[in-house]
C-alpha positions as CSV (number, residue, x, y, z in Angstrom):
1,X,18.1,-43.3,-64.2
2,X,21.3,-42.3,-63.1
3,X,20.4,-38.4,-63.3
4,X,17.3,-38.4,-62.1
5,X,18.5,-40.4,-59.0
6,X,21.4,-37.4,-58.9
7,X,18.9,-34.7,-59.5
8,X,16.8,-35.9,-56.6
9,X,19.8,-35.6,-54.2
10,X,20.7,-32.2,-55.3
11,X,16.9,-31.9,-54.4
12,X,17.7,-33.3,-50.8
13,X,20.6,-31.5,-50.5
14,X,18.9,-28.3,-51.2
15,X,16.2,-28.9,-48.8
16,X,18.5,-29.9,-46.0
17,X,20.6,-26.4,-46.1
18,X,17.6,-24.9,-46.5
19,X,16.6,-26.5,-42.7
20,X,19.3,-26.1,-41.5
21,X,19.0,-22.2,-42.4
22,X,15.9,-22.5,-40.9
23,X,16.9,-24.0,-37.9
24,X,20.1,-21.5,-37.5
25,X,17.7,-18.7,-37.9
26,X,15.4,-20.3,-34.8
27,X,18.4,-20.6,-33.1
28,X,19.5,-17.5,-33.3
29,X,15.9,-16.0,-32.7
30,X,15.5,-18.4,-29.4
31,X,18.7,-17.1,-28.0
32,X,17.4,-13.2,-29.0
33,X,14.6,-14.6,-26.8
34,X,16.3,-15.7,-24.0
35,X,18.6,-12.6,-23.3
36,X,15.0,-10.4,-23.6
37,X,13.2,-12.6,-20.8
38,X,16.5,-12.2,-18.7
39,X,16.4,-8.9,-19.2
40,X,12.9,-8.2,-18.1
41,X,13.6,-11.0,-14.9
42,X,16.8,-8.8,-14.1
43,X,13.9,-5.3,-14.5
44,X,11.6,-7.1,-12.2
45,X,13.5,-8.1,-9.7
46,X,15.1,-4.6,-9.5
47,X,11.3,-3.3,-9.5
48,X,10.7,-5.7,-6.3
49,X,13.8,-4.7,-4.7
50,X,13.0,-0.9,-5.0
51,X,9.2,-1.1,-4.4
52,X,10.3,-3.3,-0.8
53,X,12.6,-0.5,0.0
54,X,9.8,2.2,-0.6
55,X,7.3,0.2,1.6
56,X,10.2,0.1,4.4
57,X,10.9,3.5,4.1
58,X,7.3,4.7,4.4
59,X,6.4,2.3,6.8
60,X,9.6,3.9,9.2
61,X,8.0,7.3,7.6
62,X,4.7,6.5,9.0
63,X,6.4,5.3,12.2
64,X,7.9,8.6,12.8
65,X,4.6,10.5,12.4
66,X,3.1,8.5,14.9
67,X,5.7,9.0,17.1
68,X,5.4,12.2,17.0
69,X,1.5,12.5,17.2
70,X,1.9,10.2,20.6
71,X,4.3,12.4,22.3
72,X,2.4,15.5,21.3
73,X,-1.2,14.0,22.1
74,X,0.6,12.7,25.8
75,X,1.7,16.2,26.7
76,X,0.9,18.0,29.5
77,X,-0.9,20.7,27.3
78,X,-3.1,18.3,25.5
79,X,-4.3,17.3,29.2
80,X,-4.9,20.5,30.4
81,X,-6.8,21.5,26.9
82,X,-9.0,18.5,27.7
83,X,-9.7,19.8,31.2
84,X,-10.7,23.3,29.8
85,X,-12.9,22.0,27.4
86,X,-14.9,20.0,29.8
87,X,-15.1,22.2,32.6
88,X,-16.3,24.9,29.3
89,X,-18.6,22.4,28.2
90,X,-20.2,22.4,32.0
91,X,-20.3,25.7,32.2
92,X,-22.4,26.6,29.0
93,X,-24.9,23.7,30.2
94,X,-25.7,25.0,33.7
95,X,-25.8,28.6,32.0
96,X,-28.3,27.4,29.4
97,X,-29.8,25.6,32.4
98,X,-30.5,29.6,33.9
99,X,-31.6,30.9,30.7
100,X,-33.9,28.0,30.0
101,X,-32.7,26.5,27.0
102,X,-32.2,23.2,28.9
103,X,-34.3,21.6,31.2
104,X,-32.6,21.4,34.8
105,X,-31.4,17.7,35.8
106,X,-33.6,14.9,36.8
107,X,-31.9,12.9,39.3
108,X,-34.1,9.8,38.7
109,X,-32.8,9.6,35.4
110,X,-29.5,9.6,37.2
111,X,-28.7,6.1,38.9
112,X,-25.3,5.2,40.4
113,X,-24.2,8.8,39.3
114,X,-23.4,11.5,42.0
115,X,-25.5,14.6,42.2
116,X,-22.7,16.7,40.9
117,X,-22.7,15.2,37.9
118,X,-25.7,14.7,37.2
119,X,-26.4,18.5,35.7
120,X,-23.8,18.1,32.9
């Protein structure tokens, strides 16, 4: 009786270092585990950081530009290219109005606006 009661707790004994191998091994891979998911937190908070400085820097980027467009579209040349285009856009109407390609104003079409403007 005596051996097999000594040969089952050689058996026990065998089992429990084999757990705890087991369970060193799962440590061990659980720590791996850990240091790879801090790794890849650490990665995407740097990815945040650098994608918010990209936005800020095209958004001041973007800011510039339309700086720029404003104080170029507010000139004094963009005002008088305006005015030459309209008084162009007069003059080819009241010419096409003499060659006939137009039909000449109708100044009861024309409520609540002056006679000069009426032929544009």
């Amino acid at each position: 009786r005596m051996s097999g009661v000594q040969g089952g707790l050689g058996e026990h004994k065998r089992d429990i270092l084999k757990l705890r191998e087991e369970t060193n091994g799962l440590t061990v891979k659980s720590a791996s585990h850990e240091v790879d998911i801090q790794k890849n937190s650490d990665a995407a908070r740097k990815l945040e950081k650098q994608r918010n400085m990209d936005e800020q820097n095209w958004k001041a980027q973007m800011d510039a530009v339309h700086d720029v467009l404003d104080t170029k579209v507010n000139e004094k040349p963009f005002e008088d290219l305006k005015h030459c285009t309209a008084s162009l856009t007069k003059g080819v109407v009241k010419f096409a109005q003499v060659v006939g390609v137009f039909p000449g104003p109708r100044f009861d079409d024309a409520e609540g606006v002056d006679q000069s403007e009426a032929d544009v």
